[in-house]
C-alpha positions in Angstrom: 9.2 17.0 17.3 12.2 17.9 15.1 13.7 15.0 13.8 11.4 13.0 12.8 10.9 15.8 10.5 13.1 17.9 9.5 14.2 20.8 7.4 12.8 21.8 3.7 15.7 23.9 2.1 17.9 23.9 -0.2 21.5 24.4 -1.0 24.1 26.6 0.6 24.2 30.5 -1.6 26.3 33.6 -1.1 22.9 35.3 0.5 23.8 38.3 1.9 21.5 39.1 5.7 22.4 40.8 8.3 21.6 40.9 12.5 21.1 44.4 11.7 18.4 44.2 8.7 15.6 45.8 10.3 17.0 48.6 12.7 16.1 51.4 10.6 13.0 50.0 8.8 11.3 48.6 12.1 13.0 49.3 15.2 10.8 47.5 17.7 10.9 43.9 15.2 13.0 41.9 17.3 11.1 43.1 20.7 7.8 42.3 18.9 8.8 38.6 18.4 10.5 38.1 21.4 7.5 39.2 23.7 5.1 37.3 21.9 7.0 34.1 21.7 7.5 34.3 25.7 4.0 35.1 26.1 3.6 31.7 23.4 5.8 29.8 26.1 4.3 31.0 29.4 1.0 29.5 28.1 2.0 26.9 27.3 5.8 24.9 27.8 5.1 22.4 24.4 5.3 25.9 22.0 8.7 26.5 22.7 9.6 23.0 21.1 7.0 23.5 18.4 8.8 27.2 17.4 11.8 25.4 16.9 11.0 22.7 14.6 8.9 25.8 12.7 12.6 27.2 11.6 13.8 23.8 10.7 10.9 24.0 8.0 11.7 26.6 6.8 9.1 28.0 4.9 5.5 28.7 5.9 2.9 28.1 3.5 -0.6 28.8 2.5 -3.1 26.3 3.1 -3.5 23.5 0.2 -5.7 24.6 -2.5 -6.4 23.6 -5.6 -3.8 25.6 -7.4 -1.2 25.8 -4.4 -0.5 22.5 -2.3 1.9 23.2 0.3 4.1 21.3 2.6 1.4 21.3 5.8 0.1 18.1 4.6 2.5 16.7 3.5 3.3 13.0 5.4 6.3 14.2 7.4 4.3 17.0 8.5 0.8 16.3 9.2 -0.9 16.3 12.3 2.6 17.8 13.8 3.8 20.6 12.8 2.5 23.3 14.9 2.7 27.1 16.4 1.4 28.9 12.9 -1.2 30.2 15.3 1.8 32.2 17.6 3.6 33.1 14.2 0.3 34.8 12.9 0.0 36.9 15.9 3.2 38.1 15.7 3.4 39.1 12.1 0.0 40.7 12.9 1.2 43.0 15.6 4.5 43.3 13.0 2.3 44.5 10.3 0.5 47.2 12.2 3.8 48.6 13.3 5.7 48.4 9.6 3.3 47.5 7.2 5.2 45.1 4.5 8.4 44.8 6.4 9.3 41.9 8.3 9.1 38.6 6.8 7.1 35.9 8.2 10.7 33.8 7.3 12.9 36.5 9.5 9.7 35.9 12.2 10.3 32.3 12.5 13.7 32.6 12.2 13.6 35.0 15.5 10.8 32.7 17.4 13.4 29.6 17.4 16.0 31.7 18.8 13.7 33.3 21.4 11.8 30.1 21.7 15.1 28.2 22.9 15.7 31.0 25.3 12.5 30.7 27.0 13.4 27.2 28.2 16.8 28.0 29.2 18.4 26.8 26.2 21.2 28.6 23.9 21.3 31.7 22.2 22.5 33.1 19.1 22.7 35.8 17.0 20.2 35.7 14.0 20.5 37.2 10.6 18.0 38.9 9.1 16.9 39.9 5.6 15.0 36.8 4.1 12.0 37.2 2.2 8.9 35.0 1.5 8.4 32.0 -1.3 5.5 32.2 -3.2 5.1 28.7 -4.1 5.7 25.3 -1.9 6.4 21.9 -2.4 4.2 18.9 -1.0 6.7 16.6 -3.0 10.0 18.1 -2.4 8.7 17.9 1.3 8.1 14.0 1.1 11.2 13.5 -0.6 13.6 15.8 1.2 12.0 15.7 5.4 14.2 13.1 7.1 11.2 10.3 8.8 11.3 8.5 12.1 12.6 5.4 10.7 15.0 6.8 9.1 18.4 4.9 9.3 21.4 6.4 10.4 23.4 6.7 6.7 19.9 8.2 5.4 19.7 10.6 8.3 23.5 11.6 7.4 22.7 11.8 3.6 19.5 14.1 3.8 22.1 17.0 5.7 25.1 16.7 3.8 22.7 17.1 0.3 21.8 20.8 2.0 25.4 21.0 3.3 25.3 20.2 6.8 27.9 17.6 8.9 26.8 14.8 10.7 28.2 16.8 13.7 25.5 19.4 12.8 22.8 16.6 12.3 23.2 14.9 16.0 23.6 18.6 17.7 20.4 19.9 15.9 18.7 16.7 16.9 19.3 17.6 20.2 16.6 19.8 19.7 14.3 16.6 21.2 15.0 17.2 24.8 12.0 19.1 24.2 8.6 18.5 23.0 6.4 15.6 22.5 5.6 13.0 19.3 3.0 11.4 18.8 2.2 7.6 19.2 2.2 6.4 15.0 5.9 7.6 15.3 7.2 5.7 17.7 4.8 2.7 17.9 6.9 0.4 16.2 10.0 1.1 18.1 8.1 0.3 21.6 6.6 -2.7 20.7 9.4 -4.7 18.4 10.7 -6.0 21.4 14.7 -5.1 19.6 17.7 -5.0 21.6 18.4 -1.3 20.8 15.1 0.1 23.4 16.0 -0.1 27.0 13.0 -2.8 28.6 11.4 -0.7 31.5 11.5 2.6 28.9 9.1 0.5 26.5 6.7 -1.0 29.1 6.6 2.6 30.2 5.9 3.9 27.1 3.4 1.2 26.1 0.7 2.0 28.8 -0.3 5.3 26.5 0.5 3.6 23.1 -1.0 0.5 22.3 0.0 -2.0 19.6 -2.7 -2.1 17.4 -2.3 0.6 14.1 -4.5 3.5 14.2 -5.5 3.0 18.3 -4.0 5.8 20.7 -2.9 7.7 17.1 -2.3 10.8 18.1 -1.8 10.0 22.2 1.6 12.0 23.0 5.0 11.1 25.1 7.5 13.4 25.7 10.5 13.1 23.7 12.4 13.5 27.1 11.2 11.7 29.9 13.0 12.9 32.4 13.4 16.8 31.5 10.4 17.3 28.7 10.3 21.2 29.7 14.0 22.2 29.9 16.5 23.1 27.3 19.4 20.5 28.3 21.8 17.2 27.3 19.4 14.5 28.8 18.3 13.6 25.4 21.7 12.6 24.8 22.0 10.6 27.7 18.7 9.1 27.5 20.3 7.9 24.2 23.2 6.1 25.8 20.7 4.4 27.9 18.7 3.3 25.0 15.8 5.7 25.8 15.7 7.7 22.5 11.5 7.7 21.9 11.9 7.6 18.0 14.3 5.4 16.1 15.5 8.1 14.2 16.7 9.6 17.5 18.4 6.1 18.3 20.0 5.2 15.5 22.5 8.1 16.6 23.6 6.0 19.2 23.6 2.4 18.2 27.0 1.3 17.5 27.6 3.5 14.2 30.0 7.0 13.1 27.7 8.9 15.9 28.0 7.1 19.1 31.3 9.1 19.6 29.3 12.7 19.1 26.6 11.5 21.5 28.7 10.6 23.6 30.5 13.7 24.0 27.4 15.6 24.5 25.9 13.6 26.5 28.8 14.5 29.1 29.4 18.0 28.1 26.7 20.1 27.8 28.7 23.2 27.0 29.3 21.8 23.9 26.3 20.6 22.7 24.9 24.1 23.3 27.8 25.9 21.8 27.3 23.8 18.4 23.4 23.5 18.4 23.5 27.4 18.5 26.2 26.8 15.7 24.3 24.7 13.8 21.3 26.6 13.7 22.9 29.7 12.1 24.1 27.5 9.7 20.9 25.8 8.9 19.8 29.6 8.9 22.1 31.0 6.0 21.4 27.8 3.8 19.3 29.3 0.6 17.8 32.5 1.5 15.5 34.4 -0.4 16.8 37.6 -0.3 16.8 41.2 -2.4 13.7 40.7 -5.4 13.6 37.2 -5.2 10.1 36.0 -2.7 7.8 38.8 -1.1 6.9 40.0 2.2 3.7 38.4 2.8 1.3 40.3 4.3 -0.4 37.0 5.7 2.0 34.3 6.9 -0.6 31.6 5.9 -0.9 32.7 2.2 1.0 34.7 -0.7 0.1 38.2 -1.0 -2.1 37.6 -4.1 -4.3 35.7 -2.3 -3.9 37.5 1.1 
């Protein structure tokens, strides 16, 4: 579920990676994270969304601890972010090849890439050469993840601050024709009866989301009823039928300076692959850590001193 929370990063820096980064230092990288993401997928279809929103994140994290509180728990992210488990393996099988050489940053990086592949979605090419924070930000989190609710001029704001269009925003969005949310998201939107959320969709969705706060919590819808597993435009067009799940994914089609760029896509999927591959790189090169700055953690779940 991407949107509803979206990207920790911060502003656009003359970083300088490269597709190339690890060729000489470990050869096999990019085959390494490629065969354990499809493995990821094959068992089981939801990963491949999950991977995705990973990269929009940005930054893994060790678990909260006294000293350390990351962005896990944070209220944008908790009980939904998920896939650490297939980034772990990965960086395990990583480490025992070239100890201290791939960052679990480049790794997630990679996984969206391959992850959109392994539904038959875009590709593009990724560049490497990011290294590892060693801190994280619960609050920066809070303040900076775009919610479900959000409104349309909010959603706009939170990507131009980290130097992304709104024409970025609605294709990288598109990333929810796959994947599922959860029912405390979109509960509001299925049961205020508004004019923006097509009738039949809601009674639909209703039957595995009940009204009452805190009953059917964490029962899940796809985000894309009529494609949940493929990499395509439906989302789009479920949006110009007033079948977006969360509002946030609505509100870019409800009579505001999107409906034109949802419109487009939702009749040419060319383009919205062509610029959500586009976007991605872009959201990719925004703020890397790169030369000294960061580490290479030897854990992806934990900096290295307390790895």
């Amino acid at each position: 579920m991407l949107l509803a929370s979206l990207l920790l990063f911060t502003s656009p820096a003359e970083a300088q990676l490269s597709s190339n980064f690890y060729d000489s230092s470990c050869p096999n990288a990019l085959t390494t994270i490629r065969s354990g993401i499809q493995a990821a997928v094959r068992t089981e279809q939801r990963m491949a969304a999950s991977l995705i929103r990973l990269h929009f994140h940005d930054c893994f994290v060790q678990d909260d601890t006294p000293s350390f509180t990351g962005e896990r728990t944070a209220r944008p992210n908790a009980n939904s972010v998920r896939g650490y488990e297939v980034i772990d393996g990965v960086k395990s099988q990583l480490e025992s090849q070239c100890p201290g050489v791939v960052s679990c940053a480049d790794i997630v990086a990679v996984a969206a890439r391959d992850a959109s592949e392994a539904v038959n979605g875009p590709t593009w090419t990724v560049n490497l050469g990011r290294r590892d924070s060693t801190d994280a930000s619960r609050a920066a989190a809070e303040s900076d993840l775009p919610g479900f609710n959000d409104p349309l001029d909010r959603l706009v704001e939170r990507f131009d601050t980290k130097g992304l269009s709104a024409r970025d925003m609605v294709a990288l969005s598109g990333s929810h024709t796959i994947g599922q949310a959860r029912c405390a998201t979109f509960r509001g939107r299925i049961h205020n009866n508004a004019s923006d959320i097509d009738a039949d969709f809601a009674a639909t969705r209703r039957q595995q989301c009940p009204s009452a706060a805190g009953n059917g919590n964490d029962n899940l819808a796809p985000l894309d009823l009529v494609t949940p597993n493929s990499f395509d435009n439906n989302y789009f067009r479920n949006l110009v039928e007033r079948r977006g799940l969360l509002q946030s994914d609505q509100v870019l089609f409800s009579g505001g300076s999107t409906d034109g760029i949802v419109d487009e896509y939702s009749r040419d999927p060319a383009a919205f692959s062509s610029d959500f591959a586009a976007a991605m790189v872009r959201m990719g090169d925004i703020e890397p850590l790169t030369g000294s700055r960061g580490e290479v953690r030897r854990v992806c779940t934990a900096v290295n001193a307390a790895a």
